[in-house]
C-alpha positions as CSV (number, residue, x, y, z in Angstrom):
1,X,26.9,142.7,4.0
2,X,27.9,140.3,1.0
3,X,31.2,139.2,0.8
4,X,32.7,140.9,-2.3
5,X,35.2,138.6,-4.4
6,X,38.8,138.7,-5.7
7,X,37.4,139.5,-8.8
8,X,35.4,142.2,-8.4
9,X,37.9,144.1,-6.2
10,X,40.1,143.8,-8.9
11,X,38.0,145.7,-11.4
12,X,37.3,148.4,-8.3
13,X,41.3,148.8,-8.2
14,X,41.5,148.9,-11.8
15,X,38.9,151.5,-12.0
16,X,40.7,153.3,-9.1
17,X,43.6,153.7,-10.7
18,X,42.9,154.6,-14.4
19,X,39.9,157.5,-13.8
20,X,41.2,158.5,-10.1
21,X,45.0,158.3,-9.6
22,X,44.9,155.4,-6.9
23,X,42.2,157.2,-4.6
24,X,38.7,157.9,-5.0
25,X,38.1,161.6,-3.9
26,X,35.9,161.0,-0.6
27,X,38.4,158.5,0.4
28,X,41.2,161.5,0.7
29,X,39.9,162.2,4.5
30,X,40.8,158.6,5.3
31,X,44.1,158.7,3.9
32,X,44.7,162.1,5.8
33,X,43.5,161.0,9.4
34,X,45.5,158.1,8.7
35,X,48.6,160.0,8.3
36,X,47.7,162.4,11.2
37,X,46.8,159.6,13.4
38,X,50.9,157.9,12.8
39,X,52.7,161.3,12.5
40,X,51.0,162.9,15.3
41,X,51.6,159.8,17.7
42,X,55.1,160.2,16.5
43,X,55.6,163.8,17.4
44,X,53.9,162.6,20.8
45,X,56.8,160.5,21.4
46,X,59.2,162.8,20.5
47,X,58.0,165.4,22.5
48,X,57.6,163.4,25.8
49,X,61.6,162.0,24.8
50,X,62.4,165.9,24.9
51,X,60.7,166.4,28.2
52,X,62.3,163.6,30.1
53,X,65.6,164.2,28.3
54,X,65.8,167.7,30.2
55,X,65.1,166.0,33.4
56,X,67.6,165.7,36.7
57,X,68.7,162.0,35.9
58,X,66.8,160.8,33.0
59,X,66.7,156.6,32.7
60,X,68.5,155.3,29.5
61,X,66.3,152.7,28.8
62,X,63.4,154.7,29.1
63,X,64.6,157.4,26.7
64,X,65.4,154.5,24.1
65,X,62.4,153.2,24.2
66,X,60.6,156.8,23.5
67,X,62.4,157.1,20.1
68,X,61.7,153.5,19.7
69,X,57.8,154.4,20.5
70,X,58.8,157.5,18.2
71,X,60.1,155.6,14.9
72,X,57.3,152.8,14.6
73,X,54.6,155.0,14.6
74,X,57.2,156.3,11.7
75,X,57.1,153.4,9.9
76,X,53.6,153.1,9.7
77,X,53.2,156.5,8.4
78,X,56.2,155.7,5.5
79,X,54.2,152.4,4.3
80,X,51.8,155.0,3.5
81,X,53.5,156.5,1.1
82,X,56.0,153.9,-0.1
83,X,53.7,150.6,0.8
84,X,55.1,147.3,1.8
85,X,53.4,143.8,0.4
86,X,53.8,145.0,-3.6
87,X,55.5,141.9,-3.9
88,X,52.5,139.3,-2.1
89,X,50.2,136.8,-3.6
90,X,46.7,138.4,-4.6
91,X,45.0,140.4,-7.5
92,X,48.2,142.2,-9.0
93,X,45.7,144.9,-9.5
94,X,45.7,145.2,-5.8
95,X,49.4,145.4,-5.9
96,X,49.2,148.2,-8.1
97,X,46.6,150.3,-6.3
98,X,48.6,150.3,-3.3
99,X,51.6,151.3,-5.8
100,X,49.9,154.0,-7.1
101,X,47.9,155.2,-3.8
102,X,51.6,156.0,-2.4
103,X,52.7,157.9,-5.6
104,X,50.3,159.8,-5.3
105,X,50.3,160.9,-1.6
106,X,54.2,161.2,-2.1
107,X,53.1,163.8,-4.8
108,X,50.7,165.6,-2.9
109,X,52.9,166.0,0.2
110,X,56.1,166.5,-1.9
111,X,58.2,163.4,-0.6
112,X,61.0,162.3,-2.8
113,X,63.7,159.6,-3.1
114,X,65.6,161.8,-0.3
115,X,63.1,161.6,2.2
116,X,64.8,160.3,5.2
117,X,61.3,158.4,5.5
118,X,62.1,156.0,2.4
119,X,65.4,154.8,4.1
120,X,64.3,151.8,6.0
121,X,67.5,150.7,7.9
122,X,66.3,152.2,11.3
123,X,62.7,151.0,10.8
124,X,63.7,147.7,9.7
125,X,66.4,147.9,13.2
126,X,63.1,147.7,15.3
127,X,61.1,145.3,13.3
128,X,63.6,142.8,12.8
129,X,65.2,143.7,16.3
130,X,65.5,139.4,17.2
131,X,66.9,138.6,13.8
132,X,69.5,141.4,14.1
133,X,70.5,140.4,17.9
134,X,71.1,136.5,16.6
135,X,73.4,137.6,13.9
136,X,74.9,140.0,16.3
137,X,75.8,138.2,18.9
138,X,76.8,135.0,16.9
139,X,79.4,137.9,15.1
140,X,80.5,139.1,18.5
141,X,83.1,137.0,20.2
142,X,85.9,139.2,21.9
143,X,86.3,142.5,23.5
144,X,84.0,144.2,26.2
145,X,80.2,144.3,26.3
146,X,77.7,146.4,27.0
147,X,74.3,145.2,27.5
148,X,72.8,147.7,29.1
149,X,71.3,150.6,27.8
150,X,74.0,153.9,28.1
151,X,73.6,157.8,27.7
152,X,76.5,159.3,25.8
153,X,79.0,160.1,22.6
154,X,77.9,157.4,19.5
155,X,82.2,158.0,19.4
156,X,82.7,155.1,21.8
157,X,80.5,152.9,19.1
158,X,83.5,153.3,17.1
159,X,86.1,151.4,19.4
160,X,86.4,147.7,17.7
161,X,86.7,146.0,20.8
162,X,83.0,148.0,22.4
163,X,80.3,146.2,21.8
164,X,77.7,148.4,22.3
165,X,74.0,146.8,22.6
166,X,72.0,150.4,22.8
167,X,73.5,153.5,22.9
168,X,71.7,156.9,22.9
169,X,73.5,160.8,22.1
170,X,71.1,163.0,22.4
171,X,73.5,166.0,21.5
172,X,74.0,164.8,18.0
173,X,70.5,162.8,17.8
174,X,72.3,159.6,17.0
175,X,71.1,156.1,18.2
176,X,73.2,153.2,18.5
177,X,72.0,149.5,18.4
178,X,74.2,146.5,18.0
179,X,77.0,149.0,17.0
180,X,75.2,150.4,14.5
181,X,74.6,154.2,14.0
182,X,71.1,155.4,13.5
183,X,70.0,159.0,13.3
184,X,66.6,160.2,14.0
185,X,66.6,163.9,13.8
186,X,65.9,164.6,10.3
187,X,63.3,161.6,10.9
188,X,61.4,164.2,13.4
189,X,61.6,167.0,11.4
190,X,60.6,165.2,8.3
191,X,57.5,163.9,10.6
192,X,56.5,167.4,11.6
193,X,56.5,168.5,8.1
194,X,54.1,165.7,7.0
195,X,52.0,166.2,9.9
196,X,51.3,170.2,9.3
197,X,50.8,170.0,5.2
198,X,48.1,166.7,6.6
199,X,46.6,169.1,9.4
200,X,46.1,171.7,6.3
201,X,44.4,168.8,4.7
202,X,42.3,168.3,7.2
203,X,41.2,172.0,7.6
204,X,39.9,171.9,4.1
205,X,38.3,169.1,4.2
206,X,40.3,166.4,4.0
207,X,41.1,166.8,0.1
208,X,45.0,166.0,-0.8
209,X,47.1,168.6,-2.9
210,X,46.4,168.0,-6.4
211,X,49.8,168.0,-9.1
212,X,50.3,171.4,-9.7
213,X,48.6,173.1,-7.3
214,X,50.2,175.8,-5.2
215,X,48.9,175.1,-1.7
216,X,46.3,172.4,-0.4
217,X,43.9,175.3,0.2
218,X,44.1,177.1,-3.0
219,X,43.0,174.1,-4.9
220,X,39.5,174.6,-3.2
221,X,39.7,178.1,-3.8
């Protein structure tokens, strides 16, 4: 298979956007598994966290490290829909095709601006997660500390002298790291929601919601 150059990708992307709207039509199905693969492995997580939650004497750091499990397969299924690199050397026609590709799955699976899914603070929390604990702990130099993980009210985050390294309530779905509050539910529910209108996708096969269409399925109809 030849190698195909900068150039020509370019035109492709170019092409890609004017006539198709950022994706060609029999790449939809990719674009769909894609998002079933990250919201679905998601979900996972967030279904064993539920199970193990309900147990006699769940571990703390075990339970932390489900939603962690939970939120980056999160983040891979935002960059999807608002996509990361826009800024990046290479063909700025590349650059736009990934701009408009997540316009227009944000369009078919009705995400806007208040999608907890933009916000990026709790992704970023994760990514960045050595970065964060230099600053923090160069910031921290009095009161008491908690390095290990803990099970209970985000309330004793708010103590200035607690210096709380990871802290999970599970009653009000809150997550604390380095003191700072993170909450995941509307996260999961916003998850679900993606995953069912992409499992409708899917079922007719693989095509995204057009604009203006009323369902996924009646634009086949």
């Amino acid at each position: 298979m030849r190698e195909i150059a900068d150039g020509e990708l370019a035109l492709r992307a170019a092409s890609v956007i004017k006539d198709y709207d950022g994706i060609l039509p029999y790449c939809e199905a990719f674009y769909v598994e894609s998002i079933l693969y990250s919201a679905g492995r998601a979900l996972e997580a967030f279904e064993r966290f539920e199970k193990i939650l309900h147990t006699g004497d769940p571990d703390p750091a075990y339970l932390i490290s489900l939603v962690q499990e939970a939120v980056g397969h999160t983040a891979a299924l935002s960059r999807f829909f608002w996509p990361s690199g826009l800024s990046c050397k290479g063909p700025k026609e590349i650059r736009q095709l990934r701009e408009t590709r997540g316009k227009r799955l944000r369009e078919s699976f009705g995400l806007g601006d208040e999608s907890p899914l933009r916000g990026r603070s709790l992704r970023d929390a994760w990514e960045h997660f050595d970065e964060r604990l230099d600053a923090y702990l160069l910031a921290k130099d009095s009161g008491f500390f908690f390095p290990s993980p803990m099970i209970g009210s985000h309330i004793l985050a708010d103590d200035p002298q607690a210096n709380v390294f990871k802290l999970l309530d599970s009653e009000t779905g809150c997550l604390v790291l380095m003191g700072k509050k993170y909450f995941y539910n509307t996260i999961k529910n916003e998850v679900l929601r993606i995953f069912q209108k992409a499992k409708l996708a899917d079922q007719n096969g693989g095509r995204l919601k057009q604009s203006g269409d009323i369902s996924i399925r009646e634009h086949h109809t």
